[in-house]
DSSP file (Angstrom, degrees, kcal/mol; ACC not computed):
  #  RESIDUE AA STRUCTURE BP1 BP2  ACC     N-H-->O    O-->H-N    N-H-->O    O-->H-N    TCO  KAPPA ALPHA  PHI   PSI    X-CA   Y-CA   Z-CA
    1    1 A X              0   0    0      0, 0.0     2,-0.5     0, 0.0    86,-0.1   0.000 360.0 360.0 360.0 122.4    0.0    0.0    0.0
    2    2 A X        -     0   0    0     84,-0.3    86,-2.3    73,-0.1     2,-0.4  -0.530 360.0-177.6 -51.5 113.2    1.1    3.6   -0.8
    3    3 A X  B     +a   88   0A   0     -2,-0.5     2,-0.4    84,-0.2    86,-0.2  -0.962  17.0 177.8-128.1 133.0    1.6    5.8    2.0
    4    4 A X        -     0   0    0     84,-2.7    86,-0.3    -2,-0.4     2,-0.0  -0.979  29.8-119.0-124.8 147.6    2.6    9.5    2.8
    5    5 A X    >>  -     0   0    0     -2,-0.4     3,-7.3    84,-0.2     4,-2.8  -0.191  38.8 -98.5 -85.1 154.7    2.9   11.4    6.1
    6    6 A X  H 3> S+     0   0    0     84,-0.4     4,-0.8     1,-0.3    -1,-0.1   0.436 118.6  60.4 -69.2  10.1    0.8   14.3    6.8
    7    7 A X  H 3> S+     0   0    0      2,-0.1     4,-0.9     3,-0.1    -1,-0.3   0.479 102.0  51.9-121.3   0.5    3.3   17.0    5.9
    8    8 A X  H <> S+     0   0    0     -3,-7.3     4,-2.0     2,-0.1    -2,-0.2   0.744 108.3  56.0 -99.3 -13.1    3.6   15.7    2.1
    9    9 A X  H  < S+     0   0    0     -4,-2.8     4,-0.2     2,-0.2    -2,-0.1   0.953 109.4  40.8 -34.0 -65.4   -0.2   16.0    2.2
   10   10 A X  H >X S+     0   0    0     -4,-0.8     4,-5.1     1,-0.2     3,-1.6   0.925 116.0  54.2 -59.6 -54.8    0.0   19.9    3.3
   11   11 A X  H 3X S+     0   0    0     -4,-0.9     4,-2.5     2,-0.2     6,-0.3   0.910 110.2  49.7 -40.4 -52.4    3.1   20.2    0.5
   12   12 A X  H 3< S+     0   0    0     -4,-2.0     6,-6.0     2,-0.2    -1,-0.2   0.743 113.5  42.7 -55.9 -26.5    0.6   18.7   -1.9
   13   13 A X  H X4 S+     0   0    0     -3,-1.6     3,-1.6    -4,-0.2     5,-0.3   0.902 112.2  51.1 -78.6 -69.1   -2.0   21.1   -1.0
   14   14 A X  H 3< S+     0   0    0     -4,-5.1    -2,-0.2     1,-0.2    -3,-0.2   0.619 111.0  44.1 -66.0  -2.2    0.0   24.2   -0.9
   15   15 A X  T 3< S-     0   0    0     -4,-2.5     2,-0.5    -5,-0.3    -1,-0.2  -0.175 112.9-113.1-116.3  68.3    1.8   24.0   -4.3
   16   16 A X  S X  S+     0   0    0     -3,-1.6     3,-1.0     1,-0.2     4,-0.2   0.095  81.3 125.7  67.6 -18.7   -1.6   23.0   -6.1
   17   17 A X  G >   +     0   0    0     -2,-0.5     3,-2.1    -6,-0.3     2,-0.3   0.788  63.0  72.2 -65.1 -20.4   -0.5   19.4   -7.0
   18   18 A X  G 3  S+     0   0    0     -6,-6.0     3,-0.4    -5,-0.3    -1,-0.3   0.527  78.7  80.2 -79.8  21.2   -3.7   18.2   -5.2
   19   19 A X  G <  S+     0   0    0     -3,-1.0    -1,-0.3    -2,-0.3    -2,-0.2   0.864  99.8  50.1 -76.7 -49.0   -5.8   19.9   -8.8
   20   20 A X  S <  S+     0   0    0     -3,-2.1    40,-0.4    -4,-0.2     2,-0.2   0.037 116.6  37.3-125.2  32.7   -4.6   16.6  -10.0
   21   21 A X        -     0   0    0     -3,-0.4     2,-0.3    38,-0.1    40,-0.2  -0.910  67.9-126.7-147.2 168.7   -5.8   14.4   -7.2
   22   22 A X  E     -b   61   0B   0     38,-2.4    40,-2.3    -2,-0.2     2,-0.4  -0.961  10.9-156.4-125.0 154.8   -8.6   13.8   -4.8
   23   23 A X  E     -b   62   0B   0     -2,-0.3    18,-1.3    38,-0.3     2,-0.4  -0.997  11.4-165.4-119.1 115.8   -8.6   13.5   -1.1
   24   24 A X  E     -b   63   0B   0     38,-0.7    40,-0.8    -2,-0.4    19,-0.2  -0.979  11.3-147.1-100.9  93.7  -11.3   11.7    0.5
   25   25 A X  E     -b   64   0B   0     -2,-0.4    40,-0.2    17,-0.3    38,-0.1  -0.314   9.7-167.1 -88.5 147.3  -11.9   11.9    3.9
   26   26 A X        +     0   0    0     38,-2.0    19,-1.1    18,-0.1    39,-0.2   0.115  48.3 100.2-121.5  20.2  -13.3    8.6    5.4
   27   27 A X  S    S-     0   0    0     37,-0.3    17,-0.2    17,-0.2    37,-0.0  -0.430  77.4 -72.8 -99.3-164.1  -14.5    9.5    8.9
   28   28 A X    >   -     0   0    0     -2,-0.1     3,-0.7    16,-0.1     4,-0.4  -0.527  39.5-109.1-117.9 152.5  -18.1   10.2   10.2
   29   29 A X  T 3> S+     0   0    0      1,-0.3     4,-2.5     2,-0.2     5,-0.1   0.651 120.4  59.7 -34.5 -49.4  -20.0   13.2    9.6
   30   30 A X  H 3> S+     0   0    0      1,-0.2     4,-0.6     2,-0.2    -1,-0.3   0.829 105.3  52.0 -41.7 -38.5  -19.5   14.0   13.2
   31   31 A X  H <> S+     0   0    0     -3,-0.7     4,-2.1     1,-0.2    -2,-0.2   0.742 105.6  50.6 -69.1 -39.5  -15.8   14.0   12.7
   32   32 A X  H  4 S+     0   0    0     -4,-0.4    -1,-0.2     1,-0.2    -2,-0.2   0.811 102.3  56.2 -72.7 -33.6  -15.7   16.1    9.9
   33   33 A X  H  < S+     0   0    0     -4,-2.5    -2,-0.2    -3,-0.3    -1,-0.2   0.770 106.2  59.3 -69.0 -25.0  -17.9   19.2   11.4
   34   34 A X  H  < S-     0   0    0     -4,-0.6     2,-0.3     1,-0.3    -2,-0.2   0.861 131.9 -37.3 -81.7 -35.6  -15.4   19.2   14.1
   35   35 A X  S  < S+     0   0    0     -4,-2.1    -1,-0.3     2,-0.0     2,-0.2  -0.805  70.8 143.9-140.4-169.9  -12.2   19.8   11.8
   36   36 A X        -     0   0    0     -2,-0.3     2,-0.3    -3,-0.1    -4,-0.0  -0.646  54.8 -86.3 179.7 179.0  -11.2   18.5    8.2
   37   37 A X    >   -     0   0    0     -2,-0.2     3,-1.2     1,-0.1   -12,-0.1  -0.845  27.0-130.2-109.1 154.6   -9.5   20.2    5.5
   38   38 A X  T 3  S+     0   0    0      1,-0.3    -1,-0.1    -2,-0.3     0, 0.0   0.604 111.3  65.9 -66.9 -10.3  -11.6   22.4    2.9
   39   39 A X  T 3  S+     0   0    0      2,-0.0    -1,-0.3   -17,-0.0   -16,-0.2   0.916  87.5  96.1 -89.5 -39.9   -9.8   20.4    0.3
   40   40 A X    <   -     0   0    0     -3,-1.2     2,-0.4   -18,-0.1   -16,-0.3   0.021  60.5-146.1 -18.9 135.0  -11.7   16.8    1.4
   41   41 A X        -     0   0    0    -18,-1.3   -16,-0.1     1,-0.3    -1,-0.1  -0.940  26.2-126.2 -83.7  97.4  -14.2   15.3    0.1
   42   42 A X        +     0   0    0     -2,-0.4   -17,-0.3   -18,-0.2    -1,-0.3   0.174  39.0 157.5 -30.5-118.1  -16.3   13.4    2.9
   43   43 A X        -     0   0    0    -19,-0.2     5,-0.5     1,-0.1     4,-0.4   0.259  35.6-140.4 -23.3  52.4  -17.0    9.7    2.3
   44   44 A X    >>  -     0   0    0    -17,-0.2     3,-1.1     1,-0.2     4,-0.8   0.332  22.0-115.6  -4.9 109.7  -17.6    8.0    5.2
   45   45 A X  T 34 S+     0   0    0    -19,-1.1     4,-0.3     1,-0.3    -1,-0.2   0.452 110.1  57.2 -59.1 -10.4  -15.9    4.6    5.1
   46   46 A X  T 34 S+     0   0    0     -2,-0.3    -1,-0.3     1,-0.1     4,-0.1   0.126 107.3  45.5-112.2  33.9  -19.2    2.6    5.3
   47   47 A X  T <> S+     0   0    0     -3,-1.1     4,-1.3    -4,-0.4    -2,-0.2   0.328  83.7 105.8-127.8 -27.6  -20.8    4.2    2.1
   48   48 A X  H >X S+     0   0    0     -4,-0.8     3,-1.4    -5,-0.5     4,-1.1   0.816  84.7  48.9  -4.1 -59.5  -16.8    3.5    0.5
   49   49 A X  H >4 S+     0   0    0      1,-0.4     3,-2.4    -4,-0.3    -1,-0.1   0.952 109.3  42.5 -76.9 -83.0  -18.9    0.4   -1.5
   50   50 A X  H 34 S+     0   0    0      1,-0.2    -1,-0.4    -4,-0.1     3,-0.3   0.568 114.2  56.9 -64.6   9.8  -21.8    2.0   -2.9
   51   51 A X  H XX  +     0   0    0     -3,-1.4     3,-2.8    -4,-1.3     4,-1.3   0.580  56.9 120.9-124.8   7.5  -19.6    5.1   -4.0
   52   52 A X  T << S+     0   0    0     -3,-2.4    -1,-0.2    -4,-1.1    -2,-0.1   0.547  76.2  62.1 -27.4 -24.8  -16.7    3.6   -6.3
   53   53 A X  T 34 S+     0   0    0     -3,-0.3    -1,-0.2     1,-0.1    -2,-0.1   0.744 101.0  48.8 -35.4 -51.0  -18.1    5.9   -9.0
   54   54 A X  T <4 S+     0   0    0     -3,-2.8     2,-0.5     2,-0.1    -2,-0.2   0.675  97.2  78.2 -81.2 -28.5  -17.3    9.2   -6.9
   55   55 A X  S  < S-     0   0    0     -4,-1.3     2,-0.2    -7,-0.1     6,-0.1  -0.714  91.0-125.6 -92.0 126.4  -13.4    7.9   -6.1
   56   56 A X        -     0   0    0     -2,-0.5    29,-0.2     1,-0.1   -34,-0.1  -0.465  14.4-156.2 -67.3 136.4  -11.3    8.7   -9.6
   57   57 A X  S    S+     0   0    0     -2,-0.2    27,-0.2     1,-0.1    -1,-0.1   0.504  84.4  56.5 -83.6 -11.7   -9.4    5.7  -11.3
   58   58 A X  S    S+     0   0    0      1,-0.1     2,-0.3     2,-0.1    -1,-0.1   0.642 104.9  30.5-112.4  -9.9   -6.9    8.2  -13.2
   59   59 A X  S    S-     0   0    0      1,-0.1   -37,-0.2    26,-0.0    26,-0.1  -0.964  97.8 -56.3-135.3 162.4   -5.4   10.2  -10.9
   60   60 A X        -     0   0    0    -40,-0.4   -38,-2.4    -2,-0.3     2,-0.7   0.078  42.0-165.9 -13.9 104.9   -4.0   10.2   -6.9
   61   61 A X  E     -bc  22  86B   0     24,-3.4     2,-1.3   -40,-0.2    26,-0.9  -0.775   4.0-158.5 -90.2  98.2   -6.6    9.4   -4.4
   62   62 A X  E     -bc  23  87B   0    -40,-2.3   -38,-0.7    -2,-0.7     2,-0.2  -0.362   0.9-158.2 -99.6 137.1   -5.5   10.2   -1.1
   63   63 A X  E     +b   24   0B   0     24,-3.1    26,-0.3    -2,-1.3     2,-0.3  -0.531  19.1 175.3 -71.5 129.4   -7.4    8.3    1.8
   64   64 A X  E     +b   25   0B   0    -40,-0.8   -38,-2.0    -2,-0.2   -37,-0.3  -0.966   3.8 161.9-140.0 149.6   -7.0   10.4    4.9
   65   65 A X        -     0   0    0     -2,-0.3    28,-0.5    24,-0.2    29,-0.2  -0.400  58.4 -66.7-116.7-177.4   -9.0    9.4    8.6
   66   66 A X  S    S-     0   0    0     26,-0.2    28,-1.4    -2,-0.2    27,-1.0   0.988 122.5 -14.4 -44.6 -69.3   -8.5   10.3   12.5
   67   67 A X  S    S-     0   0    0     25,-0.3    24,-1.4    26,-0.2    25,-0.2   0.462 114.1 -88.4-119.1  -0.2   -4.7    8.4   13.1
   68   68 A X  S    S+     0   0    0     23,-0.3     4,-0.3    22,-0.3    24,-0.1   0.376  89.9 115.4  78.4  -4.6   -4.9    6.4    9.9
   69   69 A X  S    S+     0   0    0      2,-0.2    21,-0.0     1,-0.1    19,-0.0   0.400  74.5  45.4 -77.4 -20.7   -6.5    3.3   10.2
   70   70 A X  S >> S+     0   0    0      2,-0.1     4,-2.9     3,-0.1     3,-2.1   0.700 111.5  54.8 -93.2 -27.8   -9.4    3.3    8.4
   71   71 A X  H 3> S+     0   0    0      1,-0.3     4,-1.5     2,-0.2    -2,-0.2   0.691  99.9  52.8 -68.9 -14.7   -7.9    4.7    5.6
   72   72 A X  H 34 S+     0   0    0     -4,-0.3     4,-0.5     2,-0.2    -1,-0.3   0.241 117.7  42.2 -97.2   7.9   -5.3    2.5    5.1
   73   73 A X  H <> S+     0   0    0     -3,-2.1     4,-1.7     2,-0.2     5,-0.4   0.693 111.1  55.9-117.0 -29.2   -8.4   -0.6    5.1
   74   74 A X  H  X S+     0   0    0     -4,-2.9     4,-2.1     2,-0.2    -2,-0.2   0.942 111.1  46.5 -48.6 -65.5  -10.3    2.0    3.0
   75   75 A X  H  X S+     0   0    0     -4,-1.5     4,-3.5     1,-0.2    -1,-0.2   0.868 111.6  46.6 -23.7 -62.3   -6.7    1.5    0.8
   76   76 A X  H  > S+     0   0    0     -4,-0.5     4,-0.7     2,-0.2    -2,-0.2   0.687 110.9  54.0 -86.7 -27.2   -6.7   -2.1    0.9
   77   77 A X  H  < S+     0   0    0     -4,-1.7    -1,-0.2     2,-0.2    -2,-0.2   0.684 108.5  50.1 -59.8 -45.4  -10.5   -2.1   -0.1
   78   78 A X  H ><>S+     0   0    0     -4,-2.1     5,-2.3    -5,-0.4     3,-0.8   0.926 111.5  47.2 -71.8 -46.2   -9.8    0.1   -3.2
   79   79 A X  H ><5S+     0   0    0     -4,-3.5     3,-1.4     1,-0.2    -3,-0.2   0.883  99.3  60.9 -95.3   0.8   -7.3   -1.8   -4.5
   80   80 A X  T 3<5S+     0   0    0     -4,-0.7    -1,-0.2     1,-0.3    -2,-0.2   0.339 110.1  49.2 -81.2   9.6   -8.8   -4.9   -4.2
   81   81 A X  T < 5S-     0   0    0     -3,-0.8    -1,-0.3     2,-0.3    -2,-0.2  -0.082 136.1 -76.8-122.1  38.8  -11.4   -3.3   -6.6
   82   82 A X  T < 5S+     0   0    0     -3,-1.4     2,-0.4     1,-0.5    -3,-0.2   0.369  82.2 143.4 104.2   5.6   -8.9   -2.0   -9.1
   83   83 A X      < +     0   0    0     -5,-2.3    -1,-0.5    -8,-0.2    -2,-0.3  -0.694  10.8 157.2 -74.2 132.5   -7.5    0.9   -7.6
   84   84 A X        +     0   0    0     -2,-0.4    -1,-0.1   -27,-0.2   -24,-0.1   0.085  68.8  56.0 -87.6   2.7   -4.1    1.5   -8.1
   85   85 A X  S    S+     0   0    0    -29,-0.2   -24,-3.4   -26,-0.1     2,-1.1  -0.206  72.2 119.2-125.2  36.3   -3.7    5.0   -7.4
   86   86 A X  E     -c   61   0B   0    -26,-0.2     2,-0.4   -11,-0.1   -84,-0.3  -0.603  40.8-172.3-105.6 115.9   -5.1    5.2   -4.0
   87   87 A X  E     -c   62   0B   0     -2,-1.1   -24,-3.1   -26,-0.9   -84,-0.2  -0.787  17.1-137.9-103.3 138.0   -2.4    6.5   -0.9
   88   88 A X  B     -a    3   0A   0    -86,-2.3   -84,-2.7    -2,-0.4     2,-0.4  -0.466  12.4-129.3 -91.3-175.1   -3.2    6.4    2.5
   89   89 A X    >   -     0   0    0    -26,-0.3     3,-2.4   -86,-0.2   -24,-0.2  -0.616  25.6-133.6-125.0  64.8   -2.3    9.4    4.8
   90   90 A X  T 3  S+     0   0    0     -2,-0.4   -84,-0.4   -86,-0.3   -22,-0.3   0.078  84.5  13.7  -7.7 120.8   -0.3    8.2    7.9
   91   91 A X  T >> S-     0   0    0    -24,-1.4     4,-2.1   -86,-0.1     3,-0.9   0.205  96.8-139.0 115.6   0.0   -1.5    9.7   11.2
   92   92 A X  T <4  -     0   0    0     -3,-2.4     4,-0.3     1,-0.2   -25,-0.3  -0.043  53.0 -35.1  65.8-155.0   -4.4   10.9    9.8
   93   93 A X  T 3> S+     0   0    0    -27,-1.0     4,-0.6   -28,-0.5    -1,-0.2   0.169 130.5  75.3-107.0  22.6   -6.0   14.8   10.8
   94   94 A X  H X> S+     0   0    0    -28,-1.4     4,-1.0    -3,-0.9     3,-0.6   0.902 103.6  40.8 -62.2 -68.1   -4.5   13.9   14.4
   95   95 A X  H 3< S+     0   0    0     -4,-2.1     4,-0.5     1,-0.3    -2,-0.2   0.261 122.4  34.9 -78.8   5.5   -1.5   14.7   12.4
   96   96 A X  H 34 S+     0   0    0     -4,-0.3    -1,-0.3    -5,-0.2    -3,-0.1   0.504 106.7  63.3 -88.5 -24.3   -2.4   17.2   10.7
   97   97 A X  H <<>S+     0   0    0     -4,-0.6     5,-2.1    -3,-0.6    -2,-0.2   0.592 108.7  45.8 -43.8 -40.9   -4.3   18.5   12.9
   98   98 A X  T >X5S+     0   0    0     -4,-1.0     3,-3.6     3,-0.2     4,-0.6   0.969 106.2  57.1 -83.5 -68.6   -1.1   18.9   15.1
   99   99 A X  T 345S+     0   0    0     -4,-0.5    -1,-0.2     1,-0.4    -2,-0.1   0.467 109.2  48.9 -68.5  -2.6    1.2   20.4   12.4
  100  100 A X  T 345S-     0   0    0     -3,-0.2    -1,-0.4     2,-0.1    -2,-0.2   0.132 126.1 -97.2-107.5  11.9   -1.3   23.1   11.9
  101  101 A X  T <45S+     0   0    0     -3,-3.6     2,-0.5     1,-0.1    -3,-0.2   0.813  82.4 126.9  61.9  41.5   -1.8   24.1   15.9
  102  102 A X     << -     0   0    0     -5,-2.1     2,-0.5    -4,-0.6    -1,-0.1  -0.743  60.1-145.7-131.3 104.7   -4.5   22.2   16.4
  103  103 A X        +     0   0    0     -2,-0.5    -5,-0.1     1,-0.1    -9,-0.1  -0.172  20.2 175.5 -84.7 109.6   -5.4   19.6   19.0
  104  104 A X              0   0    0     -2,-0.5    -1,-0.1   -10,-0.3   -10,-0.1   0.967 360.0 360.0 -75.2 -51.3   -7.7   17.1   17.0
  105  105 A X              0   0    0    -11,-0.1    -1,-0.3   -39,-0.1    -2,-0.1   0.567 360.0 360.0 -48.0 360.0   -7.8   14.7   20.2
């Protein structure tokens, strides 16, 4: 599984390269009104099945959760339906959360 740490995420964001990717957040709604980034797309990991349409096959998805754990099964679910471009986001918006000044916990 492809994986990148939460500060090549931010890198990705801030010099545009994410224009040529999507990021898909996979935690619950609650989770998402409390932070996310404006660049996410929600998809709550238990709707993941019925929305394989919505995740792109041609360019970078990156999967990002709380610490990383559903997103990396999120991963491992995507490519065992033909994804090949899907990266998970290590440590999740804990860690990103953090690297911005912000205590996600």
């Amino acid at each position: 599984m492809k994986q990148i740490d939460p500060e090549q995420l931010l890198a990705i964001i801030a010099d545009g390269s994410l224009d040529e990717a999507q990021l898909i957040d996979v935690r619950e709604e609650g989770e998402w009104a409390y932070y996310h980034l404006e660049e996410a797309e929600l998809i709550p990991m238990q709707t993941i099945p019925a929305r394989l349409d919505d995740i792109s096959r041609d360019k970078p998805v990156y999967v990002i959760c709380a610490h990383g754990v559903r997103s990396a099964m999120v991963c491992r679910f995507l490519e065992e339906n033909g994804f090949g471009n899907a990266v998970n986001v290590r440590g999740g918006m804990a860690d990103v959360a953090a690297l911005k000044g912000f205590s996600y916990d």
